[in-house]
C-alpha positions in Angstrom: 5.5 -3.2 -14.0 4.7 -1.9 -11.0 5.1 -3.0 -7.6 2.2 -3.9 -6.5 3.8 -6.6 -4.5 5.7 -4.2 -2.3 2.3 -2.5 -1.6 0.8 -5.9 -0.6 3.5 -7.3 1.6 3.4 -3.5 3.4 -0.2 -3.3 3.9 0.0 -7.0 4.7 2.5 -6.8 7.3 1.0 -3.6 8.5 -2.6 -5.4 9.1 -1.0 -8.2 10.7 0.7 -5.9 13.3 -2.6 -4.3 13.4 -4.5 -7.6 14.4 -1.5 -8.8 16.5 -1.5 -5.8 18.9 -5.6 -6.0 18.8 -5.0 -9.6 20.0 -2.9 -8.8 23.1 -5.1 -5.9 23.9 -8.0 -8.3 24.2 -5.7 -10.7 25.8 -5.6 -13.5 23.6 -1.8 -13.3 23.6 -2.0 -13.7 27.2 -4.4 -16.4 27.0 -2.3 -18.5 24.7 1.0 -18.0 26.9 -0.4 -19.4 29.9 -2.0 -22.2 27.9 1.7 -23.6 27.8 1.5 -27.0 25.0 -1.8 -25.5 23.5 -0.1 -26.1 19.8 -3.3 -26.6 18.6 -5.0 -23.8 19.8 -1.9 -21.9 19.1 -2.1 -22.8 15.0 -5.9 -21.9 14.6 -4.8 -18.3 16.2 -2.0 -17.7 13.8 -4.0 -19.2 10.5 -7.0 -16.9 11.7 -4.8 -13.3 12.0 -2.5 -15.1 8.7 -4.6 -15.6 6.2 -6.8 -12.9 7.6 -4.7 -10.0 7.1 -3.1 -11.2 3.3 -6.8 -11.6 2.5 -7.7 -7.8 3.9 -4.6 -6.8 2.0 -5.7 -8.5 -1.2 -9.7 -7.2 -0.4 -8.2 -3.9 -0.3 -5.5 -3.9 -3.4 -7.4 -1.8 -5.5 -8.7 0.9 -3.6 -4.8 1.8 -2.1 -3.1 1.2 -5.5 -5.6 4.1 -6.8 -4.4 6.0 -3.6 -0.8 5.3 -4.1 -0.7 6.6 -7.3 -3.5 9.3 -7.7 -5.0 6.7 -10.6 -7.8 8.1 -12.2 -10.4 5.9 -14.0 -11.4 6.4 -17.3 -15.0 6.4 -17.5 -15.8 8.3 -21.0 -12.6 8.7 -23.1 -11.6 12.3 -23.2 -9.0 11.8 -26.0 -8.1 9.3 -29.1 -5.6 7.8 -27.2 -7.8 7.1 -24.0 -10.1 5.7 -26.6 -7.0 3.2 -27.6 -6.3 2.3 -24.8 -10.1 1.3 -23.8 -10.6 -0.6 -26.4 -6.9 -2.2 -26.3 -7.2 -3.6 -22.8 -11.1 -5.1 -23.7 -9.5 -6.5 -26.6 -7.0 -8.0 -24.7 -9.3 -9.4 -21.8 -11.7 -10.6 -24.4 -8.6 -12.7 -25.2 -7.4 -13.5 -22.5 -11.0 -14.6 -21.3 -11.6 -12.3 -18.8 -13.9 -9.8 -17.5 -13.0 -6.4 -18.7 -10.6 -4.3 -15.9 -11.5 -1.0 -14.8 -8.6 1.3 -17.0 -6.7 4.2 -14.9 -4.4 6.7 -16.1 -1.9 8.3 -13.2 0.3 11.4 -13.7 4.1 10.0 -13.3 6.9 10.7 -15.7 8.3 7.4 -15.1 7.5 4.5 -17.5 4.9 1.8 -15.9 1.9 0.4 -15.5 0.5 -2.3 -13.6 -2.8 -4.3 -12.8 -4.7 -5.7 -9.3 -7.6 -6.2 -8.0 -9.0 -9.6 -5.8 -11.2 -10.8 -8.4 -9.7 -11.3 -12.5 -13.0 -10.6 -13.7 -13.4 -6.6 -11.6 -9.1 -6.0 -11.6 -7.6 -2.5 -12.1 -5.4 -2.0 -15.4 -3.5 1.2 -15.0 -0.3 3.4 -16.5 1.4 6.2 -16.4 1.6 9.1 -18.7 5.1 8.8 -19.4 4.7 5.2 -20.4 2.0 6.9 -23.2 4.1 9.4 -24.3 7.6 7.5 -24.2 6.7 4.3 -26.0 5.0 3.4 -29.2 1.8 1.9 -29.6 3.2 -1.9 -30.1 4.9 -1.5 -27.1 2.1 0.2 -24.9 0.1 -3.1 -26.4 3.0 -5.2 -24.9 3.0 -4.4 -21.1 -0.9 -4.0 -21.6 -1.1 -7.9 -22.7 1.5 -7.7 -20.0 -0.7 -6.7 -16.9 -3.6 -8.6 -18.5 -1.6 -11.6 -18.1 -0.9 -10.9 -14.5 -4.8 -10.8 -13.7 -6.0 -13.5 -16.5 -3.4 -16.0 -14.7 -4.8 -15.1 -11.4 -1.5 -13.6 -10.0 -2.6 -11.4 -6.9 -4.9 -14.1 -5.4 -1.8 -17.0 -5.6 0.1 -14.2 -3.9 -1.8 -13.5 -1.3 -2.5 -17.4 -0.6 1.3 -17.9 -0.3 1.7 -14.6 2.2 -1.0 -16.2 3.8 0.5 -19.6 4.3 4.1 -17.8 5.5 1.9 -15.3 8.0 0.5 -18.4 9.2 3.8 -19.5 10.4 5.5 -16.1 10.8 2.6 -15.8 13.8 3.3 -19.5 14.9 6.9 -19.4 15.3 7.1 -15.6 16.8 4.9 -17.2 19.6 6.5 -20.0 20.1 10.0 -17.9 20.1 8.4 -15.0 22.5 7.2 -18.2 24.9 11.2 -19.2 24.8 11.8 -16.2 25.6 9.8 -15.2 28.6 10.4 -18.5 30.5 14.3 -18.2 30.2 13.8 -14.8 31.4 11.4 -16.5 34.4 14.3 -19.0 35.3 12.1 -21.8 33.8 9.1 -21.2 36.5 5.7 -20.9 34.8 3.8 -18.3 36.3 0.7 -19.2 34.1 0.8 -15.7 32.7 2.3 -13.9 30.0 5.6 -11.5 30.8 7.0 -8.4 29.3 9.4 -10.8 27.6 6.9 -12.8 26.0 5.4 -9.6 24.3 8.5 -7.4 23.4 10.2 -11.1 21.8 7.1 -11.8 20.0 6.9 -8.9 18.1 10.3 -8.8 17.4 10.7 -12.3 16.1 7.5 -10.9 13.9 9.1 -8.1 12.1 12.0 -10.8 11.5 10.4 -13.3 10.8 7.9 -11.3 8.3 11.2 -9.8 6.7 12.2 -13.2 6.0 8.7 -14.2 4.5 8.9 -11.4 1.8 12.1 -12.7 0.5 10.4 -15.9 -0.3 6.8 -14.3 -1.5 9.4 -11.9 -3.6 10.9 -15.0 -5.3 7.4 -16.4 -6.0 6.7 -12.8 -8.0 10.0 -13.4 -9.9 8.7 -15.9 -11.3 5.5 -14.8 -12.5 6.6 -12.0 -14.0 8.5 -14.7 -16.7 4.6 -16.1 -17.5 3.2 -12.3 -17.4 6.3 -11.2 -20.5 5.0 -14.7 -21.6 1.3 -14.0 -22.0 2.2 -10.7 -22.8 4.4 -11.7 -25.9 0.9 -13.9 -26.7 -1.7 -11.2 -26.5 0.8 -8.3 -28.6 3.4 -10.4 -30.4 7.0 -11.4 -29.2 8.5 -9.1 -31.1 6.8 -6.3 -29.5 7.2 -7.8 -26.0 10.9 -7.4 -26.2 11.1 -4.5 -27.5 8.8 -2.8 -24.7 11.3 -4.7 -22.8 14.2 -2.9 -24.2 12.5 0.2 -24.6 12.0 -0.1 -20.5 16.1 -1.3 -20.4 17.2 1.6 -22.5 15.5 4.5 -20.6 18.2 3.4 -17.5 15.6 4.7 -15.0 13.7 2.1 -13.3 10.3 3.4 -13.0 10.2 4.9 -9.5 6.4 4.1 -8.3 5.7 4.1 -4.1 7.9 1.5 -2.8 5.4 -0.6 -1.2 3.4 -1.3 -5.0 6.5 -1.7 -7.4 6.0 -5.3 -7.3 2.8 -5.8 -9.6 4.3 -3.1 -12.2 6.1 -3.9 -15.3 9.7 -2.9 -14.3 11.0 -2.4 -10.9 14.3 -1.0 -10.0 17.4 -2.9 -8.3 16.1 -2.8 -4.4 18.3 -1.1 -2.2 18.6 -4.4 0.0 19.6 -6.6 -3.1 18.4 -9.0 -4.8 16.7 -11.3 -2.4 14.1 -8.0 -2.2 13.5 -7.2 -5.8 10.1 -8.2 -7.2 11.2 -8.5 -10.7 13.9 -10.6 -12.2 16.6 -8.2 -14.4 14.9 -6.6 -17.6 18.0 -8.4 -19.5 17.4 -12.1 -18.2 13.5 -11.5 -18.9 14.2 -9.9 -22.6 16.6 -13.4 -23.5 13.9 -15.5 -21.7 11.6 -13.9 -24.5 14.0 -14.4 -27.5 15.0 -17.7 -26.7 10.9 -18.8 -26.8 11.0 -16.9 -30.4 
């Protein structure tokens, strides 16, 4: 469904940079250089600018999916099939025991849909107009009880609470790598100030270091996406679960949302840096997952 993820980890990493550069222009880099052993001191920094910018990024989810896409909210059903869907997704949440999403339709002629949002009872449930004219009803139920299961098991928040733990250490370590750095480059004297090394390793060990983290917080969304197809198969039937599945499989290509939000959709394509970067697991491993529970 789509990749919401990828719009998380970029905003994510983008705030972080944000806050790190904000930090050395106040001179708290600086201050933390000089401090030498200051581990401690060191920690608190990187947990504050850490969990800081994967909670800004989660605070902010729904207002940039809506931007990403051009998502429209449907406030008075215009049609009987905006009606359906309306009364689909409160069916589904009323299920699922949740507070009804917000329900967006955005113009794309790929076949998605996805759902965010920081709190599971005020998320965002949106798809795409080729996912309403290319599937059935059964399976438009399917990735609905689909993205419903993505906010009813509380998905974005555990998401953001991992990036948050690996920008916690992401900062840590890029520090601690960037402090390396500058005294080799010092001859092992300690000026008691930051150098240019200090700064230009820093943020280079970030960038690596945050590329790193996003293979690990993409394995993480893997694996939800298994419990999503499951509490999608729950709230619409198994049977129609796999087909939406195969209906996705047999129209060859992946939905093609904005690269940085494919990873809270239902289908993402292979990522062009293999597999270790994809979001979601292959639509033919998640399809036999979902027979082998029948």
């Amino acid at each position: 469904m789509f990749n919401r993820i990828f719009l998380f980890i970029a905003t994510n990493m983008a705030i972080m940079l944000v806050l790190s550069v904000s930090m050395r222009l106040l001179g708290f880099d600086a201050y933390l250089a000089s401090t030498g052993q200051d581990m401690g001191g060191l920690l608190v920094f990187s947990a504050l600018i850490g969990f800081g910018g994967s909670f800004i990024s989660l605070a902010m989810s729904k207002m940039m999916a809506k931007r990403a896409t051009g998502a429209k909210v449907i406030e008075q059903p215009a049609n009987e099939g905006e009606k359906w869907l309306l009364m689909t997704v409160e069916k589904q949440a009323k299920e699922a025991g949740i507070g009804v999403p917000e329900v967006a339709i955005y113009d794309s002629p790929d076949v998605n849909a996805f759902a965010t949002g920081m709190n599971k009872n005020k998320a965002l449930v949106a798809v795409s107009t080729g996912l309403l004219s290319n599937m059935s009803r059964n399976e438009a139920e399917a990735v609905l009880g689909h993205e419903i299961s993505h906010v009813a098991n509380g998905d974005m928040v555990t998401m953001a609470l991992i990036q948050g733990v690996l920008n916690v250490f992401v900062i840590f370590f890029s520090r601690i790598i960037g402090r390396m750095v500058d005294s080799a480059l010092s001859g092992g004297r300690d000026s008691g100030r930051a150098g240019i090394g200090f700064f230009i390793s820093s943020m280079v060990a970030q960038v690596v270091l945050g590329i790193l983290a996003s293979i690990i917080v993409n394995w993480f969304s893997r694996r939800r996406e298994f419990r999503a197809d499951e509490g999608g198969s729950k709230l619409a039937g198994n049977a129609n679960m796999i087909a939406a599945l195969e209906r996705l499989q047999s129209m060859h290509a992946p939905a093609d949302l904005p690269e940085q939000m494919a990873a809270f959709g239902i289908s993402h394509g292979p990522s062009k840096f293999g597999k270790l970067f994809t979001t979601h697991p292959p639509l033919e491993v998640r399809i036999a997952a979902l027979k082998a529970q029948a």
